[in-house]
Each structure stands twice: as structure tokens, then as C-alpha cells.
C-alpha positions as CSV (number, residue, x, y, z in Angstrom):
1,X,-10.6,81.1,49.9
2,X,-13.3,82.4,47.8
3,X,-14.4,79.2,46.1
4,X,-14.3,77.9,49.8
5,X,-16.8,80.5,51.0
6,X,-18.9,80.1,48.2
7,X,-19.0,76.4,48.9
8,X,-19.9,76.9,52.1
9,X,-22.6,79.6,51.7
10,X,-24.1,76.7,48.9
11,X,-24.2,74.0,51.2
12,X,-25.6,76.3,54.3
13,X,-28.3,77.3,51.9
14,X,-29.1,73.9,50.7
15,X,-29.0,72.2,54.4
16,X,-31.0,75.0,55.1
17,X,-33.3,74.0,52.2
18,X,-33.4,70.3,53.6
19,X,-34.3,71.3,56.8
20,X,-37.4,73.2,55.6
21,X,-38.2,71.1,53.2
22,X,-38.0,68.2,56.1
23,X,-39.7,70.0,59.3
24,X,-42.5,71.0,56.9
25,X,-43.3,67.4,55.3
26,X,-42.4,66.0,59.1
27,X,-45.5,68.4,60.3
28,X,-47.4,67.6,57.4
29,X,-46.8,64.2,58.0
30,X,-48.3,64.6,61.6
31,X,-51.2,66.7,60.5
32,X,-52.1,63.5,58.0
33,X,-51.8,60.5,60.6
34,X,-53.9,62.7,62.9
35,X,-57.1,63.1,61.1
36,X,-56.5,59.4,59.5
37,X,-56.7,58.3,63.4
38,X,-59.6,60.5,63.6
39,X,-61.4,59.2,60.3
40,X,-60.9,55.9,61.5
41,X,-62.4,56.7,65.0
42,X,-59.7,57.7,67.6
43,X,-60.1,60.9,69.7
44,X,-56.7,63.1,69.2
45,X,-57.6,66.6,70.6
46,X,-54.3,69.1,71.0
47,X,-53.7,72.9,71.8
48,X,-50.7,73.2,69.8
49,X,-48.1,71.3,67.5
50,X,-44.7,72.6,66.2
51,X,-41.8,71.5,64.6
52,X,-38.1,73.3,65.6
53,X,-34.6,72.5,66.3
54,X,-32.5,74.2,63.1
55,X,-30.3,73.6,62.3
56,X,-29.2,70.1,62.9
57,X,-32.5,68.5,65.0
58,X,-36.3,68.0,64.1
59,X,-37.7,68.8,68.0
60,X,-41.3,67.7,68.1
61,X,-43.6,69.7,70.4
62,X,-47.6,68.8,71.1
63,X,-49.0,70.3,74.0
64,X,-52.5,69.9,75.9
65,X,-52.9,66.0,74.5
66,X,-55.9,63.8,75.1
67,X,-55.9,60.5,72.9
68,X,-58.5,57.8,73.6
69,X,-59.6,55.0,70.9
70,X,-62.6,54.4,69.2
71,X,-63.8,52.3,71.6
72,X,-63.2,54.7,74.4
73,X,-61.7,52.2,76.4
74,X,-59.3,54.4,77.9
75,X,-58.0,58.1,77.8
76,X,-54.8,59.1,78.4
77,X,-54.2,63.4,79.2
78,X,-50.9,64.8,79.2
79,X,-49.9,68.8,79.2
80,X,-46.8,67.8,76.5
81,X,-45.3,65.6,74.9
82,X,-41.6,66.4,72.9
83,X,-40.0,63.9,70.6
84,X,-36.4,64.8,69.4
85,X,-34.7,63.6,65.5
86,X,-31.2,64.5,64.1
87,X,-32.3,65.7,61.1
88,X,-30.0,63.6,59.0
89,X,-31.2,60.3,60.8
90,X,-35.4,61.2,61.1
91,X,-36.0,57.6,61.5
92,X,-34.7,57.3,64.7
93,X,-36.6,59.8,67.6
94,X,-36.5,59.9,71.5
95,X,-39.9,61.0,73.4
96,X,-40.2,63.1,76.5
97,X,-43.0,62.3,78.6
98,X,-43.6,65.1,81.5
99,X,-43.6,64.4,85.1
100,X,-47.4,64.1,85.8
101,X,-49.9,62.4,83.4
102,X,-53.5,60.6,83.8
103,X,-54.5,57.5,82.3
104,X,-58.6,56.8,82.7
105,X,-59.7,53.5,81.6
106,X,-61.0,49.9,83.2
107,X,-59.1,50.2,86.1
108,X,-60.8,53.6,86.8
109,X,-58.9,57.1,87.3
110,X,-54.9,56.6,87.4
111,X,-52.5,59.4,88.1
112,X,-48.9,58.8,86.7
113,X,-45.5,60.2,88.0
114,X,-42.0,59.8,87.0
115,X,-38.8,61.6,87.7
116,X,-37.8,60.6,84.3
117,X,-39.7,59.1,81.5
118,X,-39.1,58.6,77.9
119,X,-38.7,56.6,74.8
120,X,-36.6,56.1,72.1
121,X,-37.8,54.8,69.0
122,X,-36.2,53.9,65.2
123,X,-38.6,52.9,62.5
124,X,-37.6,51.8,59.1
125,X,-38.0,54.4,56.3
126,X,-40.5,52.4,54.2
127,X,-44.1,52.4,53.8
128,X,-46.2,53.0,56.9
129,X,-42.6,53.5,58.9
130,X,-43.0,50.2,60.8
131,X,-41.4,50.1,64.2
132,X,-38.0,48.3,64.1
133,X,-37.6,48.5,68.1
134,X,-38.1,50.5,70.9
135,X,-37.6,51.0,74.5
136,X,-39.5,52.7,77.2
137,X,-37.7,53.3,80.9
138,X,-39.3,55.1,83.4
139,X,-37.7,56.3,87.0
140,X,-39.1,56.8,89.7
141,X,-42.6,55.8,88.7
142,X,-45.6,56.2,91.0
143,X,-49.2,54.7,89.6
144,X,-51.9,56.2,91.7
145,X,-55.5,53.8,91.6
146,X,-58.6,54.5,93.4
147,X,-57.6,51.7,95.5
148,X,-53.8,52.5,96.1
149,X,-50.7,53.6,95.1
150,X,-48.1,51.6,93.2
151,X,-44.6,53.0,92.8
152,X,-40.9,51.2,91.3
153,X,-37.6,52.6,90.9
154,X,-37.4,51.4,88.1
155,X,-39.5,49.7,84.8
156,X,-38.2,49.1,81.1
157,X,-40.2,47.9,78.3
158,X,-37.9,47.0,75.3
159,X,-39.5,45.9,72.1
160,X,-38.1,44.7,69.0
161,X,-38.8,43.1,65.7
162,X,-38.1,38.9,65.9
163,X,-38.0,38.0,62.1
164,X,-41.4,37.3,61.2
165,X,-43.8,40.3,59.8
166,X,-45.8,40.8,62.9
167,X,-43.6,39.4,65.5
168,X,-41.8,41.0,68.1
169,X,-39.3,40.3,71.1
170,X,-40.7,42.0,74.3
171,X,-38.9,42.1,77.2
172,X,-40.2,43.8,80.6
173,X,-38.1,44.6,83.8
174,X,-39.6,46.1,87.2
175,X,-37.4,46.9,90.2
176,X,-37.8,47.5,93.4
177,X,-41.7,47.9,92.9
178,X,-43.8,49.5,96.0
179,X,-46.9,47.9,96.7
180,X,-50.1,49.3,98.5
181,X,-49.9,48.0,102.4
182,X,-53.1,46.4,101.6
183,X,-51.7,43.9,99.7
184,X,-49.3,42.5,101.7
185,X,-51.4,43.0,105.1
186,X,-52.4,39.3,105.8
187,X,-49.9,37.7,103.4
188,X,-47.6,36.5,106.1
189,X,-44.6,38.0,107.7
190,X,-42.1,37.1,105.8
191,X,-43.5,39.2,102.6
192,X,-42.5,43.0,102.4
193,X,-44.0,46.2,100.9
194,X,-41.6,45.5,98.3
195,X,-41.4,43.5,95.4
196,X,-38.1,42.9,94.4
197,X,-38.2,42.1,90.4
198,X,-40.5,41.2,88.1
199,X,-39.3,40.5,84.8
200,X,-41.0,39.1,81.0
201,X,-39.3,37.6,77.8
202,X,-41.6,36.8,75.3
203,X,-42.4,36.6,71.8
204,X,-45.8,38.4,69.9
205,X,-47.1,37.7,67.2
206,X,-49.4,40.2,65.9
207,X,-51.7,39.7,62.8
208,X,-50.0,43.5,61.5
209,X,-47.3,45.2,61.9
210,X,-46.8,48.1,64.2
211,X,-46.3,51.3,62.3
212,X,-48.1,55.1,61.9
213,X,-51.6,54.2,60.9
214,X,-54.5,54.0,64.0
215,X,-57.1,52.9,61.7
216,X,-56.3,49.0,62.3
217,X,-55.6,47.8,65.8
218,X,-53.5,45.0,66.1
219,X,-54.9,41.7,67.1
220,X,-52.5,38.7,68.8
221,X,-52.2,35.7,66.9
222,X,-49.8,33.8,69.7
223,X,-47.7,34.5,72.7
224,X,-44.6,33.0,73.2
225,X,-43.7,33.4,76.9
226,X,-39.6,31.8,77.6
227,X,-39.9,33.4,81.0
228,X,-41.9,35.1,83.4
229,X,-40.2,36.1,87.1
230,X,-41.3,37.7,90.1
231,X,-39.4,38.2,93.2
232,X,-40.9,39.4,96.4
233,X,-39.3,38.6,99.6
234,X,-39.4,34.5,99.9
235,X,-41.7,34.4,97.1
236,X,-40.4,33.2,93.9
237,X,-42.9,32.6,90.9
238,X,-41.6,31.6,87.4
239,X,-44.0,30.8,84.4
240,X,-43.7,29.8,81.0
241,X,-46.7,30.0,78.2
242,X,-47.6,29.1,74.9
243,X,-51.0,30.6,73.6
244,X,-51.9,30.5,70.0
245,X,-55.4,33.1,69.0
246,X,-57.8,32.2,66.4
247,X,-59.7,34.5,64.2
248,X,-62.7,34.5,67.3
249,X,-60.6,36.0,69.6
250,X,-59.9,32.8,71.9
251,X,-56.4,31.5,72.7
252,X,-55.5,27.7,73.3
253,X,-52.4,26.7,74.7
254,X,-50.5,25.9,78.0
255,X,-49.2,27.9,80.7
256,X,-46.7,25.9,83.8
257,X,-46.3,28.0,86.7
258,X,-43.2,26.8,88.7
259,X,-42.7,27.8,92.8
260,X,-38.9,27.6,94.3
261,X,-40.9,27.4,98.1
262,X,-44.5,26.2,98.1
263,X,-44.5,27.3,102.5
264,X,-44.3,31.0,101.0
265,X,-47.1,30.9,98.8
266,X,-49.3,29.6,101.3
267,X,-50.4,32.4,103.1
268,X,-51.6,34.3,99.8
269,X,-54.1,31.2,98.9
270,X,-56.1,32.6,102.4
271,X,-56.9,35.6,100.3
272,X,-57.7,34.1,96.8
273,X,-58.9,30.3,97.4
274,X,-61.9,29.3,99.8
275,X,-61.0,27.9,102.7
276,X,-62.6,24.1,101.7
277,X,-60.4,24.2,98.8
278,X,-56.8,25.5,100.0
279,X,-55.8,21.8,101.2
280,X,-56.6,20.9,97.8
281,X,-54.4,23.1,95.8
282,X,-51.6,23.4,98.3
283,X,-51.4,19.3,97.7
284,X,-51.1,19.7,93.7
285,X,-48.8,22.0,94.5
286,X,-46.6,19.6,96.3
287,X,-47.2,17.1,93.9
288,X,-44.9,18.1,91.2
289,X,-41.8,19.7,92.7
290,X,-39.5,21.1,90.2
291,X,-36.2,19.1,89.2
292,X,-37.3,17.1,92.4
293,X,-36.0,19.9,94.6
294,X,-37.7,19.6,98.0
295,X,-40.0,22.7,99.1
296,X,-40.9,23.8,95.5
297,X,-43.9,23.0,93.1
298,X,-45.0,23.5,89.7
299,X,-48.6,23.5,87.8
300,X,-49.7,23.0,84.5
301,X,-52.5,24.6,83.1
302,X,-54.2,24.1,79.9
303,X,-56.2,26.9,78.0
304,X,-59.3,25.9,75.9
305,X,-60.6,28.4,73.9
306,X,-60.3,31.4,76.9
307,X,-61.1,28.5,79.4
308,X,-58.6,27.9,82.1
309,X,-58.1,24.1,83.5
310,X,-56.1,22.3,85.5
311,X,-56.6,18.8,84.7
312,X,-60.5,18.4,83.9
313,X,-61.3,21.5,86.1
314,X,-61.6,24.8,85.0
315,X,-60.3,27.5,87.4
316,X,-60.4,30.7,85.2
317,X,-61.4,32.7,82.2
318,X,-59.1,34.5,80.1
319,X,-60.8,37.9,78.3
320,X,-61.4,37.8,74.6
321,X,-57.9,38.9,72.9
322,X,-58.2,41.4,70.0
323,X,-60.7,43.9,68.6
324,X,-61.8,40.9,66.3
């Protein structure tokens, strides 16, 4: 019994030891990729940052955060932020998000709410700790714009790495997302306040991988989009992509939009096509139905260097990808 208690008091002292040792080069750690974000331009301001959790946990707490990047673009405010780590798997972490934060960018002022968000993150323990995969889920999500509110029940983001340095599997999932009434005022009767699902699977391919360091942004090098969904009321939209980026920033590629029922769509094309033109487009869209079912109808779009065409016309401009 006494060599067992000595045992025991050796290994207490030297978990003890690793926990010290590991909370303090975990802070540390933090301290560094904070001012090497700041060196290279970002805005990290905080009130406090701690590490806790003995014996058996790192807990994470940063409280009062503002981040924005150098190109002040956006800035996201949130009164805390608490990421949790067994202390004998560090690699792997899960972040709590609080119930109100705001996110000011393009899109102006926007106010988020969530009964529930967090994410849950494992990195490998190598280098730069690049990301191995990740998932975000949010519920009960409200996004408050100048110009309305949007809410779900639900939203996932799920991210993982697909092989290639770079790459990554993304898949999105939205349900039961509340629209502003202003959106679905003149869109027909048969469309409701509520948009069913919207779902992504895709591939990125990024020109770095995603890891610790802020000083380089990641630019997109090509999209591969298997499926795109979105489900609200007779509405049914599917789309499939292929874009590959140059070096300039501009994508080429091909996007096909298909439509299971080409009489639902129509009353949105009062809203975003001149009325000279709606004949027009509701014809292509009749023109190619998909798998010859009757009622539905597909496009094909071709992108040119950021340019958008359907056939010889060009219908749209896509924003220069990247920081390039």
C-alpha cells in the first residue's frame, strides 16, 4: 500500500506538471498567434484571456472580443467566447459562441442570435496545426439586417479535409429558414414565409491550407459544386458548378441551374427581370426540361473570366475571388 501511494502521489504531481506545463504553452501559444495576426494587419482587441479547467480539461476563456481583418471589411463583436480541450487530446476543442453577437460588414449592421451555437474543431498536431475538419451548428438562429430579419431552426456548416493540400469537403444544411415578409410579398401565393431546406456539397480548393496563422488569407483556386438545393414551398432549384480561379482573381467555368416546376418560378422573374424580357427567359427555360420531365427546366451558364453568359449574352458579374 505504500509503494501504491507513492505511485500515485508521483503520477498526481507529474499530471499536475503536464497540466501546467500545457495550459501555460496553450496561453502562450494564444498570446503568439494574436500579435502575429496583429503584425500582419488584423484588429484582435480583448478584455481578458485565461486558461482553466484542472485537472483533466484546457477551458479557454476570451472575453469582450472584437476581430476585424486588415482590410476592415467586416467586424465581428462578441462579449465571450469559451473553447473547451481534454487535456490529453488538445488537438481536438469545441467553441461556445454566446447568445447575442454583431457582425458589421458589406451588408451593413447584423445582429446575431442563437439558442445554441458552437463548434467543434480537431487539428492535426503538426506545424501550423492545420484544420483536419470542423463543424459549426447553430439553433435557433435569428440574423437581424437593416432590411429584415432572417431566422432558421436550424444551420450546419461541416468542413473537412478532401485529400489534396488545400482542399476541403464543405457541406451546408439550412432548415426551416424564416424569411422577411418582404420577400415573399408579390412572389405568388403559393410561396410561404418559409423556406424549407437549402442545402450545399461542394469541394474547395484553396491555394493554403487552413491553420493558426492570419498573416495569409486564403485565396480559391476552384469550386467543385455536386449539389446545390433549395426548397421553398413549390419552388425547387438544384445547381451544379465547376469554377476554376487564376492567379488574377477571375474564375472560368460552368454553372447548370435545373427547375422541377418552371409555373413556380415565374412569379419571382416579376421582381428580378424587366418586363420586355420575362417572355424571353421563361421560354429558355422551357426549352430544356430536365430528363424530359414535363413542367421543369434547366439553364447552362458559362463563366468567362467573372463574366456571366448564357449563350453569347452576358447576364451577370461575379466579384473578384481572393485577396490576390
Amino acid at each position: 500500500m505504500r509503494w501504491l501511494t507513492i505511485a500515485v502521489a508521483v503520477l498526481a504531481v507529474l499530471w499536475g506538471g503536464y497540466w501546467w506545463v500545457g495550459s501555460t504553452g496553450l496561453e502562450r501559444g494564444l498570446l503568439r498567434a494574436v500579435e502575429g495576426g496583429r503584425d500582419a494587419g488584423w484588429r484582435i482587441e480583448y478584455a481578458d484571456l485565461s486558461v482553466s479547467g484542472f485537472p483533466n480539461r484546457f477551458d479557454t476563456s476570451a472575453a469582450d472580443l472584437t476581430v476585424s481583418p486588415p482590410d476592415g471589411s467586416w467586424v465581428w463583436q462578441a462579449p465571450y467566447v469559451q473553447a473547451y480541450a481534454l487535456s490529453y487530446r488538445p488537438n481536438r476543442v469545441i467553441v461556445a459562441f454566446p447568445s447575442e453577437q454583431v457582425v458589421d460588414g458589406p451588408l451593413g449592421r447584423v445582429d446575431v442570435t442563437a439558442a445554441d451555437m458552437r463548434l467543434s474543431a480537431a487539428v492535426r498536431a503538426e506545424g501550423d496545426l492545420p484544420l483536419d475538419r470542423a463543424t459549426w451548428v447553430a439553433e435557433g438562429l435569428g440574423l437581424a439586417f437593416p432590411w429584415g430579419t432572417i431566422g432558421a431552426e436550424g444551420a450546419q456548416v461541416a468542413i473537412r479535409e478532401a485529400g489534396a493540400p488545400g482542399a476541403y469537403d464543405v457541406a451546408v444544411t439550412v432548415s426551416d429558414a424564416v424569411i422577411p415578409s418582404e420577400a415573399s410579398e408579390g412572389s405568388g401565393p403559393d410561396l410561404p414565409g418559409t423556406v424549407e431546406a437549402a442545402t450545399l456539397d461542394a469541394t474547395v480548393t484553396l491555394d493554403r491550407a487552413l491553420d493558426r496563422t492570419l498573416g495569409a488569407q486564403p485565396n480559391l483556386v476552384a469550386l467543385d459544386l455536386r449539389d446545390a438545393t433549395l426548397v421553398w414551398g413549390a419552388v425547387e432549384v438544384t445547381a451544379q458548378a465547376a469554377l476554376a480561379v487564376g492567379t488574377d482573381g477571375l474564375a472560368d467555368g460552368e454553372v447548370v441551374v435545373e427547375i422541377a416546376d418552371v409555373d413556380a418560378v415565374l412569379p419571382l422573374l416579376e421582381r428580378g427581370v424587366p418586363a420586355g424580357q420575362r417572355a424571353f427567359v421563361e421560354g429558355l427555360l422551357r426549352a430544356a426540361p430536365v430528363d424530359g420531365r414535363a413542367g421543369s427546366g434547366s439553364v447552362r451558364l458559362a463563366i468567362q473570366e467573372n463574366l456571366v453568359l448564357f449563350g453569347p449574352f452576358p447576364v451577370a458579374s461575379l466579384p473578384r475571388f481572393g485577396t490576390r
